[in-house]
N, C-alpha and C positions, 0 to 999 in steps of 0.2 A: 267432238267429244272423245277424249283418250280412252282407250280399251278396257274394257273389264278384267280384274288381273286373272290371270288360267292358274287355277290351283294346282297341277299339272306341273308348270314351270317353276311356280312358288314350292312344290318339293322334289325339285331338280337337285341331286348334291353336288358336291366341288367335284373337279376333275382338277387334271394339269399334272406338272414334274412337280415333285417333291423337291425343295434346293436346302441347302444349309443355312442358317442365317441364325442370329441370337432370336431366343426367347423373352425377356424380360427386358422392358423399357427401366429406362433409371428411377420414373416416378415411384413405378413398382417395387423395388430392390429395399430390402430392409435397413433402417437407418435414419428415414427422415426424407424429408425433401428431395428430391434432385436439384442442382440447380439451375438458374432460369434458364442457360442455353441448353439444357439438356430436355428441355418441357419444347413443344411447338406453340407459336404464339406469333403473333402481329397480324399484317395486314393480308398477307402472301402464303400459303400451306400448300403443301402438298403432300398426299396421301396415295401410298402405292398399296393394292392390294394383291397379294400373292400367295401360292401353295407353298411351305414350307414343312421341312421339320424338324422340331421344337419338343424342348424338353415339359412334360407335364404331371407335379407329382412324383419328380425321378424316371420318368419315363420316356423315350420320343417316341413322340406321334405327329402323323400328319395334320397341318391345323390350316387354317385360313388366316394370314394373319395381313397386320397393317404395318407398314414400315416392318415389315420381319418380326411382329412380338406378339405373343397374345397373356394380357391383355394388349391393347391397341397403344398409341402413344396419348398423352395429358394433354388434352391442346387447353392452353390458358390466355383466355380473351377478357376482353373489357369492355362494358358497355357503354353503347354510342360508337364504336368503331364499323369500318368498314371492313367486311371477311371477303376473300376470294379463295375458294376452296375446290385444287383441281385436284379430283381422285384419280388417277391411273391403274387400269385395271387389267392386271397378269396373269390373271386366272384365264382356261379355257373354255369360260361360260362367263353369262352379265351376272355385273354385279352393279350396287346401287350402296349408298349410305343414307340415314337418314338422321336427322339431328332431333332425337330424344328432348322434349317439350321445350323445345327452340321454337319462339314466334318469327314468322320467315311468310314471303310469298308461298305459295302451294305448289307451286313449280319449281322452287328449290327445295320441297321436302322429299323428296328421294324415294319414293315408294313408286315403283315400278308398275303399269298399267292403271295405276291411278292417277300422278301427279307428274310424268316423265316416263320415256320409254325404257328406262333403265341405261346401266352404261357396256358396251357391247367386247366380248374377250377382245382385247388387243389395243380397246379405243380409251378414251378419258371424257371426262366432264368437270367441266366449272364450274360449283356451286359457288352464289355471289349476295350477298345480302347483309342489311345491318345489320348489328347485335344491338336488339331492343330491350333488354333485360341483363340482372346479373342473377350468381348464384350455384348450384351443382348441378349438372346436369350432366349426358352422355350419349354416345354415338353410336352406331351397330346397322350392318347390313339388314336390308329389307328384299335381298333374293337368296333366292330358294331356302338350305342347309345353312349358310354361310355366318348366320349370328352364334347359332350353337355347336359350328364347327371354330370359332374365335375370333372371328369377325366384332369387334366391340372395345369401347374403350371411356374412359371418361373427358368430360368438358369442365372446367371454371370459369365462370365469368367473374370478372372484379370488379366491382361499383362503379359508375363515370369519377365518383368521387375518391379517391383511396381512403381508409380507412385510418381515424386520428393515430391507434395506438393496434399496428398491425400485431395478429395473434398464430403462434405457430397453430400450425395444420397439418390435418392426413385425410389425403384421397383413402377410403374403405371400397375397394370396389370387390363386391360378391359375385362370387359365379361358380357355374356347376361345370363339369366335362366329365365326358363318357367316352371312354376307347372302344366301347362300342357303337358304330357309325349308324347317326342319326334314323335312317332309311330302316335299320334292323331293326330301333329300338320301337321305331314305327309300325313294324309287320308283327313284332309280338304282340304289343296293345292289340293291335285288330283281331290277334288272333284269339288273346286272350286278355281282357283290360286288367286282371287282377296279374301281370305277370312277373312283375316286378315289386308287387304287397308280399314282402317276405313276412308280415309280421299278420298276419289274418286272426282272430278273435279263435281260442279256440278255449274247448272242452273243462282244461287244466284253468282259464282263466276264473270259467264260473264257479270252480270248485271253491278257487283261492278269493272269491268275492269280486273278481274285476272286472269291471266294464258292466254289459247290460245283465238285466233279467234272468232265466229262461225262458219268460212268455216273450219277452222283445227278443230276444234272439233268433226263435223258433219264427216269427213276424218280419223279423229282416231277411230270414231264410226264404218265407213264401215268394216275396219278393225280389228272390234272387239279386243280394244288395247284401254289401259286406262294411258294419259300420266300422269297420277299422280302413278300409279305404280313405284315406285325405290325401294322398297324393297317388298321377299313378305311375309317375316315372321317378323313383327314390335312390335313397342309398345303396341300395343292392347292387347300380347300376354307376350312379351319378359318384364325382368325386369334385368336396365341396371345397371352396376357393377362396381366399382372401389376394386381393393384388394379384392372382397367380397361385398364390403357393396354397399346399395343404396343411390340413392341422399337424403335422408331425414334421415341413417346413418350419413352422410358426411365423410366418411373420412380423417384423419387431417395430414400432415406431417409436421414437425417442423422444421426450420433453425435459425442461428444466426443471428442478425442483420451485413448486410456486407458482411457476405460471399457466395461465389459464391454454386448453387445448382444445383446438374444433378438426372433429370427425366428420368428414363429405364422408356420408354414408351413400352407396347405389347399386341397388339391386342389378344387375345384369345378366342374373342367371337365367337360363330358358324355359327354367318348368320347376323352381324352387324357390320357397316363402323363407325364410327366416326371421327367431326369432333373436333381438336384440338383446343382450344384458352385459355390463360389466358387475361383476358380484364386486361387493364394498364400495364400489361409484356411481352415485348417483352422476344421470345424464340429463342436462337441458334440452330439449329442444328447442330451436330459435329458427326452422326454415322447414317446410313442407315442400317438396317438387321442385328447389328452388326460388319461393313464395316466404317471406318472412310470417311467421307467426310471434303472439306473443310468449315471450318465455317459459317453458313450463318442464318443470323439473317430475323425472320419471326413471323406473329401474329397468324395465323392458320398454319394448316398444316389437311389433311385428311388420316387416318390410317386404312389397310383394314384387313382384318382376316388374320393371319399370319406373318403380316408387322412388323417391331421394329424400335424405334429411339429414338435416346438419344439427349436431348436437354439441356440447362447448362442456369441461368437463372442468376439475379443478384438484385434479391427482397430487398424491401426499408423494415424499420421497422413497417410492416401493413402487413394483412390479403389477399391473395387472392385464388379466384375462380377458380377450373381448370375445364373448361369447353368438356364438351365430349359429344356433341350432336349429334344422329342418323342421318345417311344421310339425312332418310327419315322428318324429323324432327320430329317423333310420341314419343322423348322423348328422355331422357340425364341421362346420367351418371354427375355423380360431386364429387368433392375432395374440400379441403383445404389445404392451405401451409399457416402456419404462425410462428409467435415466441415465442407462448404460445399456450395450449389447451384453448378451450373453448371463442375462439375469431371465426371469421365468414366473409366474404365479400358478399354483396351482391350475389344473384343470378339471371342471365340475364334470361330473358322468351323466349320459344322457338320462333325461327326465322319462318318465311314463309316457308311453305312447297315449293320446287322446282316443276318443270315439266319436261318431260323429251319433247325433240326439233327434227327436224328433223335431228338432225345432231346427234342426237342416234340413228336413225336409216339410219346413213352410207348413210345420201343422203346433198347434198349440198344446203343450202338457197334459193339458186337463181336457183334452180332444177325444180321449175314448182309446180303444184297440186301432191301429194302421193299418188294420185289413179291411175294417170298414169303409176308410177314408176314398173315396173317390180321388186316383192317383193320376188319371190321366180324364179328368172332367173337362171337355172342349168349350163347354159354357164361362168357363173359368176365363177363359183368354183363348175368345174369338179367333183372335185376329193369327193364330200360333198356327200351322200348317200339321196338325196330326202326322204322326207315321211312324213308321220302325224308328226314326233317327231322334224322336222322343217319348223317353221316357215315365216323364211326370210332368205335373202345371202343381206347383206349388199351391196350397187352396187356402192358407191362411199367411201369406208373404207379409212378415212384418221389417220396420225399419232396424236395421240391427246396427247403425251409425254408432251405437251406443257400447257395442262390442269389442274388445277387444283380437277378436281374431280366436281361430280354432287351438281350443287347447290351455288359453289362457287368462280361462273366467276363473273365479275363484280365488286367486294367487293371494299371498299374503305381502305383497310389493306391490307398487304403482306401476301399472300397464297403460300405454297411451289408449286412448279410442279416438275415432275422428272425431266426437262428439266433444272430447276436450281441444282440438285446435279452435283458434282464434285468432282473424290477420291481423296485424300489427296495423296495417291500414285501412280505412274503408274499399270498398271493393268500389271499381273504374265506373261499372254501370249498375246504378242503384234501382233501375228501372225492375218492376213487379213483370213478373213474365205476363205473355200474349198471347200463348197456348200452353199446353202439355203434351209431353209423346212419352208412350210406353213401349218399350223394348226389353224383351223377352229372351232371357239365356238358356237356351234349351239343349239337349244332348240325350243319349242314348250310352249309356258306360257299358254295355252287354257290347253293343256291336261298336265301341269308342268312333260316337260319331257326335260333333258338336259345332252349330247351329244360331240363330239368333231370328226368332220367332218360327221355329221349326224350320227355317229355308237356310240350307248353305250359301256362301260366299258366291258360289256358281248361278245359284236359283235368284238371287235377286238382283237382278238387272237393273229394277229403276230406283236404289239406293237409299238412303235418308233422306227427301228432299229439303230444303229449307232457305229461307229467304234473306240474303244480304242487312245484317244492322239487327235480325229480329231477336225478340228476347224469348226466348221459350226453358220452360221446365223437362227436363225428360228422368224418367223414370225408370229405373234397372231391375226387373223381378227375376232371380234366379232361379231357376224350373231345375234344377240340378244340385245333386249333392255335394258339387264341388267351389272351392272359391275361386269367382274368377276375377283379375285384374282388369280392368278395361280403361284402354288410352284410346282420348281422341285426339289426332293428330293437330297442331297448329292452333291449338284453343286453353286455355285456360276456362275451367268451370269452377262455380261455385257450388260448394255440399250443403244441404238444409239441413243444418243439425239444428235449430233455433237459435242463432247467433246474429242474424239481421246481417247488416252492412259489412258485418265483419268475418261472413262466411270465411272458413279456409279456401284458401282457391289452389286446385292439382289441377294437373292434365291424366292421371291415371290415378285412379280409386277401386277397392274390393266391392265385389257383393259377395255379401255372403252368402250360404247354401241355403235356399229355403227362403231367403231375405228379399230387402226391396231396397232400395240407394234413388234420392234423387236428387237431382243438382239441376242451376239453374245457368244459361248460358247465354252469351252473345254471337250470334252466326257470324263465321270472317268468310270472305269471299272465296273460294274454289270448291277445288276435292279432296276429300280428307279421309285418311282411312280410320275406323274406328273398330279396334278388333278386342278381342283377351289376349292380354301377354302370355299366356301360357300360350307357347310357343309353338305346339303340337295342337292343342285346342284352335290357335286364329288358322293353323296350316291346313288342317280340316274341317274350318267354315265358320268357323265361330268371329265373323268380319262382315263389317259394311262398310260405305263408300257415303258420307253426308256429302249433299254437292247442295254447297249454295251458289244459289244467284239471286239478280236484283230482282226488287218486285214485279 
């Protein structure tokens, strides 16, 4: 049995020399494409990881990069080939890579005391396995600091088949950086979870009509719970990314007048949601996680760490904005798309911050006053481990598939929800599940400590269990005011929005606050980690270990 991973050494940060080397892969670099010899591709890779420093936002800082860039290099594969992928590792601590919703043995996914011992400062590893799939996808360490110090990058696969009438494209890859190192941003959370909500509800609001109440305020008071809280590592701190660059970079990508454009959309970032929009372009969606869906044309969409989607667009001869603003609204990422460099569209000003409602905290409208509400009822969910390190059980968790995401209800545009995806094909195993499992998102925001059925990463030794081939339903209640993202490693699941056969099928899906998410799945052979991509969240416990085997 491989080791249960020490949280410990999962928030170990980078060490090593700092060397010189470029920042920016060509993929990245505004203009369009790189071309094919400048992307990594075939049958042969190699990937070197090392301390560097690297310009970010106009600044050098020390980063963790791959081949010297962060973000990381494009590697562009095609399905049905054969991968050999030997990472070399420069750092003076292990490192490890994992292949973001890449179907692979369990011993080529790269998760360190789970699925491989990790790879050791000085030494290398040979990831070797087929590419079963095509589509967007992306790569990023799975030790200690090292994804949110820039360790990450994006994947393409291209169809076994090529495509009749090839369509230009843009890798979008998002992400957050902080010049303040990870470990610090760590110790203020704990010291204070609110330390970084520069934007708190205050006094002046209610005067002006905004946000809640004064009885709900005075009620989120007793309960020492701040409903301006949605994120708790923000813009105050984080600086928000497109390819690399920041919104006053702009990043530009270039198309013909006429022809149709697809955006590889991919969250990367370590602790930030965004929301999608181009203003005056309407956006298709045609891929979830890599997963074809059918076509469905939309003005937003919200994208959460780990998430992907490809969207296809049909731009007039003019400039536009691609808009990537923080849940929280404390600040935006931005891009360009036009037909020449050095053109521009407007840029939209950040929207109203949201609040979060009682219906983040899993209680119904028409429920009465929230001081009544039994917030931490253990009859509620048995099976949850009471204690300091949670703070609620959700008491009326409904399905909120149907949601668009925090902040985003009401709009006068098309906002996606999961509830509008639909696969373009039948799903592989049409088989009615064989059991159910409930799994419980729990946390403590007072003392930020976050959990999955009240027990950390540490406390639960005998894992998910589940049986080789079996089909089961599991079910996501979030005991917490926050959204969390949750990826199971090496699986593809389907979401019961009522779609039948034609569920959408991710490997990472939201619950939301208060909410309940279920999907139904096929257990694949090994150990698989199954955490929240909020990066700080799985780093302090919010992770399990599904280990299957045969019956």
């Amino acid at each position: 049995m491989p080791p249960m991973i020490d949280r410990r050494s999962l928030l170990r940060g980078a060490g090593g020399v700092a060397l010189a080397g470029t920042a920016m892969p060509a993929w990245a670099k505004s203009g369009g494409l790189p071309a094919p010899q400048q992307e990594l591709s075939g049958e042969k890779i190699t990937l070197i990881v090392a301390e560097r420093e690297v310009p970010i936002d106009g600044r050098m800082t020390r980063a963790v990069t791959i081949n010297g860039s962060v973000p990381a290099p494009l590697l562009r594969l095609r399905e049905g080939q054969d991968l050999q992928l030997t990472v070399v590792n420069q750092l003076s601590e292990p490192t490890s890579i994992h292949w973001h919703g890449l179907l692979l043995p369990f011993y080529m996914d790269g998760v360190p005391g789970v699925s491989f011992p990790g790879i050791p400062a000085g030494g290398s590893f040979t990831y070797h396995f087929p590419i079963r799939q095509s589509g967007t996808y992306w790569y990023h360490s799975h030790s200690g600091l090292q994804e949110l110090l820039g360790a990450y990058g994006p994947i393409v696969i291209e169809p076994a088949a090529p495509a009749a009438e090839p369509m230009r494209e843009h890798v979008i890859m998002l992400s957050d950086h902080s010049f303040t190192h990870p470990k610090r941003i760590l110790n203020n959370l704990k010291a204070d979870p609110g330390y970084y909500n520069r934007q708190p509800q205050t006094t002046l609001d209610l005067i002006k009509g905004r946000g809640q109440s004064l009885r709900e305020r005075i009620e989120w008071g007793a309960m020492r719970m701040d409903p301006a809280d949605i994120a708790d590592v923000t813009g105050a701190v984080l600086h928000y990314l497109v390819n690399g660059h920041s919104a006053a970079q702009n990043w530009t990508g270039l198309f013909a007048a006429g022809e149709a454009v697809k955006l590889r959309f991919i969250n990367g970032a370590g602790m930030s949601f965004f929301n999608i929009r181009i203003p005056d372009l309407p956006m298709t969606i045609h891929a979830a996680d890599g997963e074809p869906v059918q076509p469905l044309e939309v003005d937003e969409f919200q994208i959460a760490p780990g998430e992907t989607y490809d969207v296809v667009l049909r731009p007039e001869n003019r400039a536009y904005t691609i808009v990537a603003e923080s849940m929280d609204r404390s600040g935006m990422a931005r891009a360009t798309l036009a037909p020449a460099m050095g053109i521009s569209a407007p840029v939209p000003p950040l929207r109203p911050r949201p609040l979060l409602t009682m219906k983040d905290m899993g209680m119904d409208h028409g429920a009465g006053g929230m001081k009544g509400m039994k917030m931490r009822d253990g009859s509620i969910a048995p099976q949850v481990k009471l204690g300091p390190g949670v703070d609620m059980i959700s008491a009326m968790p409904m399905d909120r598939s149907g949601d668009p995401g925090i902040g985003l209800s009401g709009l006068d545009h098309r906002v996606l929800t999961y509830r509008d995806l639909v696969a373009l094909a039948p799903n592989p195993d049409p088989r009615a599940p064989e059991r159910e499992l409930e799994v419980h998102l729990t946390g403590s925001m007072e003392r930020y400590m976050w959990s999955m059925d009240g027990k950390v990463m540490s406390e639960a030794h005998e894992g998910i269990p589940m049986r080789r081939g079996e089909r089961l339903r599991m079910t996501m209640i979030n005991d917490t005011m926050m959204a969390h993202p949750i990826h199971l490693h090496g699986h593809y699941f389907e979401l019961v929005t009522g779609h039948g056969d034609r569920s959408p099928r991710k490997h990472t899906a939201v619950v939301q606050p208060g909410g309940r998410l279920s999907f139904d799945l096929t257990a694949q052979d090994g150990d698989w980690a199954f955490h929240c991509h909020l990066f700080l969240h799985m780093a302090m416990g919010m992770m399990r270990v599904v280990k299957v085997r045969a019956a």
